[in-house]
C-alpha positions as CSV (number, residue, x, y, z in Angstrom):
1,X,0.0,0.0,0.0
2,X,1.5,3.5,-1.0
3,X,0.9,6.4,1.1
4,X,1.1,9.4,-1.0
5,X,2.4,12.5,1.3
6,X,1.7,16.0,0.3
7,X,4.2,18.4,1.6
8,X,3.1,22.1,2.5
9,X,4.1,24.7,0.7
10,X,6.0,26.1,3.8
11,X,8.1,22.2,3.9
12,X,8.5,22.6,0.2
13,X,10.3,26.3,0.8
14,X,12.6,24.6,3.9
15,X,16.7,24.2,2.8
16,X,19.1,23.1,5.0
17,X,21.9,24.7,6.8
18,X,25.2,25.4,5.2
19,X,27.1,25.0,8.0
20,X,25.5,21.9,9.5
21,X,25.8,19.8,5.7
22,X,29.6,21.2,5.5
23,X,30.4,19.9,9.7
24,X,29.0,16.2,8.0
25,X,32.2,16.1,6.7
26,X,34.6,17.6,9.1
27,X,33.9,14.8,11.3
28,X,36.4,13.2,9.7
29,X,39.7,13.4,11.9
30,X,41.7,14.3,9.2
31,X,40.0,17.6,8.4
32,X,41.4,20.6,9.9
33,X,38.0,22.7,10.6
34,X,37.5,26.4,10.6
35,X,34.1,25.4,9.9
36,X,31.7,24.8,13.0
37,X,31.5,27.7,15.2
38,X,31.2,25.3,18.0
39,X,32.8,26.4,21.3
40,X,35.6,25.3,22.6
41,X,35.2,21.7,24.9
42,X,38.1,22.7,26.8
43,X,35.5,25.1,28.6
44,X,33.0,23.5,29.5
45,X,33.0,23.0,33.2
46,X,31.7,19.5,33.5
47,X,32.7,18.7,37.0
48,X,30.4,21.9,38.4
49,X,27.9,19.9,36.2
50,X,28.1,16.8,37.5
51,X,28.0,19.0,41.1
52,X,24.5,20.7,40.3
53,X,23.4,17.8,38.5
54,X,23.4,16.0,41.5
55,X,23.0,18.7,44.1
56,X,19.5,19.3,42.0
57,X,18.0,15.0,42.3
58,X,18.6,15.0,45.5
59,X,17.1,18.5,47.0
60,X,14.3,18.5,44.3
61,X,13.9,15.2,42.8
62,X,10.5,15.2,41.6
63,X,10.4,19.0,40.3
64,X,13.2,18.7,38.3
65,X,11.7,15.7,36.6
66,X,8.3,17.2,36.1
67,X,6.4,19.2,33.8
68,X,7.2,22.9,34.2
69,X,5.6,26.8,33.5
70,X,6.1,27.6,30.0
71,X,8.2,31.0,31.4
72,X,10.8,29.1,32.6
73,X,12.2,28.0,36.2
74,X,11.3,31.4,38.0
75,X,14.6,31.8,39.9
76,X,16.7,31.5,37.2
77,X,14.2,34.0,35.2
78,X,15.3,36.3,38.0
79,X,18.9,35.7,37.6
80,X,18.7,36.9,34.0
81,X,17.1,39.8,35.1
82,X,19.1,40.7,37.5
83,X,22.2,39.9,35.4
84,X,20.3,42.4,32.8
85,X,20.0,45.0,34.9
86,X,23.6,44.6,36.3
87,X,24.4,45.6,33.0
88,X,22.6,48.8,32.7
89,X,19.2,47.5,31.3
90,X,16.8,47.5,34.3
91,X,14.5,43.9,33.5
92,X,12.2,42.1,35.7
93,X,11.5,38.7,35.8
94,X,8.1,38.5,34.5
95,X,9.6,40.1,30.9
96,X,12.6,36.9,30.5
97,X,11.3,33.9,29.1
98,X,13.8,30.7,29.1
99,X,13.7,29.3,25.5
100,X,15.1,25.9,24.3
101,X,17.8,27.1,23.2
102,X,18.1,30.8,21.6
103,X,17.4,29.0,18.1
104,X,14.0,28.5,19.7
105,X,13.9,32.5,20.1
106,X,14.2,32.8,16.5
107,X,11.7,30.6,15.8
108,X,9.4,32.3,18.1
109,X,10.0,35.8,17.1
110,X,9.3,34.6,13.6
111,X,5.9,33.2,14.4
112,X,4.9,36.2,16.5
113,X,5.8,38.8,14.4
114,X,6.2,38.2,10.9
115,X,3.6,37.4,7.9
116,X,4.0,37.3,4.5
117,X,5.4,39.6,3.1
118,X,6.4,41.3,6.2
119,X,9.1,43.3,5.8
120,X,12.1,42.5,8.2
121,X,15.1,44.2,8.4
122,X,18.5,42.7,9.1
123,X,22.5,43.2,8.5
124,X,24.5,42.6,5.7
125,X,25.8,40.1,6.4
126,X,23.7,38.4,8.6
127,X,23.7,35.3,10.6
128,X,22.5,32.1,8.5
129,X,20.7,30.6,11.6
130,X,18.4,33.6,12.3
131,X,18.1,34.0,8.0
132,X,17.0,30.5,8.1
133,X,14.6,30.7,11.5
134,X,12.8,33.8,9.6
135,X,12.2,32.5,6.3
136,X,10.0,29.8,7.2
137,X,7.6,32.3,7.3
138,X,8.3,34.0,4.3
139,X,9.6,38.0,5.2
140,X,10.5,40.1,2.9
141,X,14.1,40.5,4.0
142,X,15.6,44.3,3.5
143,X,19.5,44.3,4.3
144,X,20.8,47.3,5.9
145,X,24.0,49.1,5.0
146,X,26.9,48.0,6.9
147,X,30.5,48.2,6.7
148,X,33.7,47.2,8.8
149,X,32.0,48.2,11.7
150,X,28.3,46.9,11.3
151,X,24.9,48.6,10.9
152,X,26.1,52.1,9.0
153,X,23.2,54.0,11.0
154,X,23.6,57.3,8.8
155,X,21.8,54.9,6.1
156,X,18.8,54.2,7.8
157,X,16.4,56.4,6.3
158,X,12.6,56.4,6.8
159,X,12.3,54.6,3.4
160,X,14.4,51.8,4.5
161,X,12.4,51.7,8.5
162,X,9.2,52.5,6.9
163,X,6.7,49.5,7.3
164,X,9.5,46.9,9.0
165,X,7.9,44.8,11.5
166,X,11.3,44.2,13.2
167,X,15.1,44.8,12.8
168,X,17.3,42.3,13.6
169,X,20.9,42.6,14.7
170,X,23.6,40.7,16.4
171,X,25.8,44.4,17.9
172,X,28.7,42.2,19.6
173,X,31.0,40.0,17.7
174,X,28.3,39.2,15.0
175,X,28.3,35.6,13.1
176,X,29.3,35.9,10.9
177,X,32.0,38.9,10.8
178,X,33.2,39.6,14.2
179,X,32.7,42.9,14.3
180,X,31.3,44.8,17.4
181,X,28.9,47.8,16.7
182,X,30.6,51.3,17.9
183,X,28.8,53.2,21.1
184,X,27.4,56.1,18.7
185,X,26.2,54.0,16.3
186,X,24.0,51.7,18.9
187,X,22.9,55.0,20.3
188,X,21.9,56.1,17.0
189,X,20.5,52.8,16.0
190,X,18.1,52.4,19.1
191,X,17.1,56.0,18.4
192,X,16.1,55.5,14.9
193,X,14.4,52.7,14.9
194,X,12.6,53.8,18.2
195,X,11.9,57.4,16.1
196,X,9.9,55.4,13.5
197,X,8.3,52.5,15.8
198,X,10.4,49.9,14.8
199,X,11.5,47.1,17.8
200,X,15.1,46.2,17.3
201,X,15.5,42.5,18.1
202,X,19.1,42.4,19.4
203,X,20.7,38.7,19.4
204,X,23.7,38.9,21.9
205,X,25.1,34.9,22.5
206,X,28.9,36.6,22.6
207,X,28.8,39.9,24.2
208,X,30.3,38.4,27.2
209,X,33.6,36.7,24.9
210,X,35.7,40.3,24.5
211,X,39.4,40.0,24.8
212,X,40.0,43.6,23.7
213,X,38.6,46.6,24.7
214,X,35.9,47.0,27.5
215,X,32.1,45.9,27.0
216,X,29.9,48.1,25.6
217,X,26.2,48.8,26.8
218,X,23.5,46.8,25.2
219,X,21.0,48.1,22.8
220,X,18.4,47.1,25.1
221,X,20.1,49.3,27.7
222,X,19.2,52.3,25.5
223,X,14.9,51.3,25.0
224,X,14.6,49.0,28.4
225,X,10.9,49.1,28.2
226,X,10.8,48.6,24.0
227,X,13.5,46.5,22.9
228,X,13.6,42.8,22.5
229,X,17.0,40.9,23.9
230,X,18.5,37.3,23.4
231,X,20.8,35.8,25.3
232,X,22.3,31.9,25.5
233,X,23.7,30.1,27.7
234,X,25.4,28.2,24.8
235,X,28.8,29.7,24.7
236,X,29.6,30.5,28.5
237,X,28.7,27.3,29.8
238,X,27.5,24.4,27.1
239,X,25.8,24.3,23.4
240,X,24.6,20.8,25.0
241,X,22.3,22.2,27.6
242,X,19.9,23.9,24.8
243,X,19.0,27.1,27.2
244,X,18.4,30.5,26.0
245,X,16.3,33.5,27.0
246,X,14.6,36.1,25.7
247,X,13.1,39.4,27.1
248,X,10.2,41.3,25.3
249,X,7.7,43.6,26.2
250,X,4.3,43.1,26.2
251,X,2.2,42.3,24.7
252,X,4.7,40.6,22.7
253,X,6.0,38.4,25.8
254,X,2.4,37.5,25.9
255,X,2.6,36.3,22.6
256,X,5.4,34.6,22.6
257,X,5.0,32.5,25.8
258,X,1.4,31.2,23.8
259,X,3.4,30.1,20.6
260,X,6.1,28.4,22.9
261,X,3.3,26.5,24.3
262,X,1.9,24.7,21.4
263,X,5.8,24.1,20.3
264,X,6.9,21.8,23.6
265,X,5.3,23.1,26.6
266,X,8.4,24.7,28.5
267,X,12.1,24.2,28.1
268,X,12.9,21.0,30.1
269,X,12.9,21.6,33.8
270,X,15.8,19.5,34.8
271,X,18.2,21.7,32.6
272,X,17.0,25.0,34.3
273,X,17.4,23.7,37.9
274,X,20.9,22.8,36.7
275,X,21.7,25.7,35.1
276,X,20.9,27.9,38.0
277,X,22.6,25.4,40.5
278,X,25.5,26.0,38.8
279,X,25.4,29.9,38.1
280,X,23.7,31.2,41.1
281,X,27.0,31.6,43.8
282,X,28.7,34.0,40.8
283,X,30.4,30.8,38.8
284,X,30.1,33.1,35.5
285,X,32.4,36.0,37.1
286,X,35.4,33.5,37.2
287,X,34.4,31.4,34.3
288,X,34.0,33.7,31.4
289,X,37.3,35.4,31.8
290,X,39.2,31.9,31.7
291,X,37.0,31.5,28.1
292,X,37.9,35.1,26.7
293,X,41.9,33.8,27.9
294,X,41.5,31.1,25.6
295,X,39.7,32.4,22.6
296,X,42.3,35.6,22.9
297,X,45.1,32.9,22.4
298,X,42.9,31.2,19.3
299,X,42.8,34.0,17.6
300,X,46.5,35.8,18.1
301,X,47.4,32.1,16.6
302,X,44.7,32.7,13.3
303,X,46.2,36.3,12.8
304,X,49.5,35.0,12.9
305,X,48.7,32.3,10.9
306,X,47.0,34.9,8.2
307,X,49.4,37.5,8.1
308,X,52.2,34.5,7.5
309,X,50.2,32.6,4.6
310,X,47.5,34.7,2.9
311,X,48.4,37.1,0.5
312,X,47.8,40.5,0.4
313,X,44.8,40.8,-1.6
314,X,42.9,39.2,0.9
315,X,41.4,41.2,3.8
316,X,39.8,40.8,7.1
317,X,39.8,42.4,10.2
318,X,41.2,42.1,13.9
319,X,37.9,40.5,15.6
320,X,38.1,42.4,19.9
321,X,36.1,39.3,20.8
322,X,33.7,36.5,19.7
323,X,34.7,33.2,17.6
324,X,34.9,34.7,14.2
325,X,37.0,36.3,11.3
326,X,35.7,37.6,8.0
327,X,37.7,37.1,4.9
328,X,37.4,39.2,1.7
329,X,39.1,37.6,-1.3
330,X,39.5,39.1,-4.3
331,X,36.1,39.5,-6.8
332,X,36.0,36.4,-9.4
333,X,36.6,34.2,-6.7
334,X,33.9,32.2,-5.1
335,X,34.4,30.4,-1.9
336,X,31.9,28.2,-2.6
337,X,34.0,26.2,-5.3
338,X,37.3,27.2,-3.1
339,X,35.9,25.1,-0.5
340,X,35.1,22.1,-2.5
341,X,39.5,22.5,-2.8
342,X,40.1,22.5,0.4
343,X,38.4,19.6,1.6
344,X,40.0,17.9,-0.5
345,X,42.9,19.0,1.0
346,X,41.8,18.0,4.4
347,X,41.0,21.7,5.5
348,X,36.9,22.9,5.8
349,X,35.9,26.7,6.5
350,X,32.0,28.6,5.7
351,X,31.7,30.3,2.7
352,X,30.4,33.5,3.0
353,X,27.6,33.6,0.2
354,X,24.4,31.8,2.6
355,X,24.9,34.9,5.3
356,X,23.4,37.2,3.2
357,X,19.9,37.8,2.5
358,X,20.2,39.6,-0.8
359,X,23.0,39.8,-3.5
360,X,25.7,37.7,-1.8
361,X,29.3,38.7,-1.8
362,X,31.1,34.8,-2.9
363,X,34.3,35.9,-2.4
364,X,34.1,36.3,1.4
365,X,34.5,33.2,4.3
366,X,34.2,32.7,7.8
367,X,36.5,31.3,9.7
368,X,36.1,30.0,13.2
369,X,39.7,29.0,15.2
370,X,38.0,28.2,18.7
371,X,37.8,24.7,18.6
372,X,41.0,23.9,16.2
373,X,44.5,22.8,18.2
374,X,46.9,25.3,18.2
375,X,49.3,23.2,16.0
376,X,46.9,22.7,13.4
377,X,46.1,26.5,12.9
378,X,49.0,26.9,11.5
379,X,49.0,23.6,8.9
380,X,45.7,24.5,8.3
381,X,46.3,28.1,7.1
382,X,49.2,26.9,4.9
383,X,47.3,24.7,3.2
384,X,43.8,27.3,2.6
385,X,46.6,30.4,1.8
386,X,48.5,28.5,-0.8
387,X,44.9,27.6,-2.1
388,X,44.1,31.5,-2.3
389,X,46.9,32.5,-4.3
390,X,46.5,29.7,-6.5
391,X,43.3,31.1,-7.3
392,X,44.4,34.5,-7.7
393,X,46.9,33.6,-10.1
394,X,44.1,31.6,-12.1
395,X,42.4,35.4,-12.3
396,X,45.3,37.1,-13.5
397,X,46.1,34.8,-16.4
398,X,42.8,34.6,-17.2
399,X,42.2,38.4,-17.1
């Protein structure tokens, strides 16, 4: 008996991720990847883990194996507040909803807010995970100018924040460039967008990684009362652990705590208990310097590694934070077909076309040098420069 299945139009539209197809085959030990931007497994702090994990079964068994309220585990809803408002933007509890990871955020934002049509506005480039969260629902993306920097905020004219339902921007150490969005400019940007009734989603899973420089204040810090936030706990503690958060105002929060009900009830309760048994004594303050030491070693090593084997056409700039560089070869090449070469050298990275929403740039590439031993950096480098300037040589006998 044949079943015949008829897919809807929304399954039909649904591609898969770049990154996750091209991390199929850096499993492979002998690939050298600046692929995944995965953290780093030397960070993760298992034995405080297995500490909470088993401080939580024994003083509350039963509630940390039971259904819970699709907000999230209320004391650690008021540690993110209070962690918020530490920070300069003053959030209560009943505003921070624990998501299921902040992937789950996406989705939820996407459901809430966007319809057909709906225009949405985000960076250029943007990250792929957020691009492919929204399109399920079919937006009509509108990339903003942006530059070295991010967001070029002297661009956003009414024309371009006329009729967007949202803006959506990552201001520290964005996926997929690195870059960190100057003080004026997040002044500027809240300001704007607040100026023509536009909430600014602002995605934040690496403010806490800087190595250079101090932190700067949050676009949320700016519109408290107006601006949507996401945070992760992802890449200070563990991907594994699937927790995130987001805060919103109402009647949005509303919203989105009704959506997150019909898609799985509440983010699972044993996770949240752990989480907070873990972070409540002030574990963060010692842990996420020891994570910005190691990540500030990574990337001196990808610099050096750079400035020693690509050539100087390419360009990219010194990242003050985060997991990422952004590479800039020369036009004519695409990194799409370059990466197909390097894997068959042994070496994987992202190409930089699926990060844009509009008119991709193919001759740019991520690189991510968390998660890659310090000896392979290095090797690895070699091997992608040598492929650069092979290509660049192909461009100037062929011009």
């Amino acid at each position: 008996m044949t079943t015949h299945i008829t897919l809807s139009k929304r399954a039909l539209a649904l591609t898969s991720s770049a990154i996750r197809e091209i991390l199929k085959v850096t499993e492979r030990p002998e690939v050298v990847s600046f692929a995944g931007g995965l953290p780093s497994p030397a960070t993760f702090p298992v034995e405080r883990m297995r500490e909470a994990s088993n401080r939580v079964l024994t003083d509350a068994p039963h509630a940390a194996l039971q259904y819970g309220p699709t907000e999230g585990f209320l004391p650690l809803r008021e540690w993110v507040a209070a962690h918020l408002t530490r920070n300069g933007a003053e959030v209560s509890p009943g505003r921070v909803l624990i998501t299921t990871g902040s992937q789950q955020g996406l989705d939820l934002l996407g459901k809430a807010l966007i319809d057909e049509g709906s225009k949405v506005l985000v960076e250029t480039p943007s990250y792929l995970g957020a691009l492919q969260a929204f399109s399920l629902f079919q937006p009509n993306f509108v990339p903003m100018a942006s530059d070295g920097q991010g967001i070029q905020t002297d661009a956003l004219d009414a024309d371009t924040l006329d009729g967007a339902r949202f803006m959506y921007c990552l201001p520290n150490f964005q996926n997929p460039t690195g870059r960190r969005l100057p003080l004026e400019r997040r002044k500027a940007l809240v300001e704007r967008a607040a100026g023509a009734g536009v909430p600014v989603v602002e995605d934040d899973p690496y403010g806490e990684l800087y190595y250079s420089g101090a932190p700067l204040p949050s676009l949320l810090s700016f519109n408290p009362e107006g601006g949507v936030y996401m945070g992760s706990f992802s890449k200070v503690l563990a991907p594994g652990l699937r927790l995130g958060y987001v805060v919103a105002p109402e009647p949005l929060f509303a919203k989105l705590v009704q959506a997150k009900q019909a898609s799985d009830l509440h983010t699972p309760s044993f996770s949240q208990r752990m989480v907070h048994a873990v972070i409540q004594d002030g574990f963060l303050d010692q842990h996420i310097p020891v994570i910005r030491d190691l990540y500030a070693r990574q990337c001196a090593l990808m610099m050096a590694a750079l400035e020693k084997h690509f050539p100087a056409e390419a360009k990219w700039d010194r990242p003050e934070g985060g997991m990422f560089i952004w590479v800039t070869l020369p036009e004519g090449i695409d990194t799409g077909e370059l990466l197909l070469k390097a894997i068959a050298q042994n070496v994987a990275f992202v190409p930089g076309a699926p990060f844009f929403a509009g008119n991709p740039m193919r001759n740019t590439l991520r690189l991510s040098f968390v998660t890659v031993p310090a000896e392979k950096i290095d090797a690895g480098m070699e091997v992608l420069g040598n492929l650069v300037k092979a290509e660049i040589a192909a461009l100037q006998v062929a011009a």
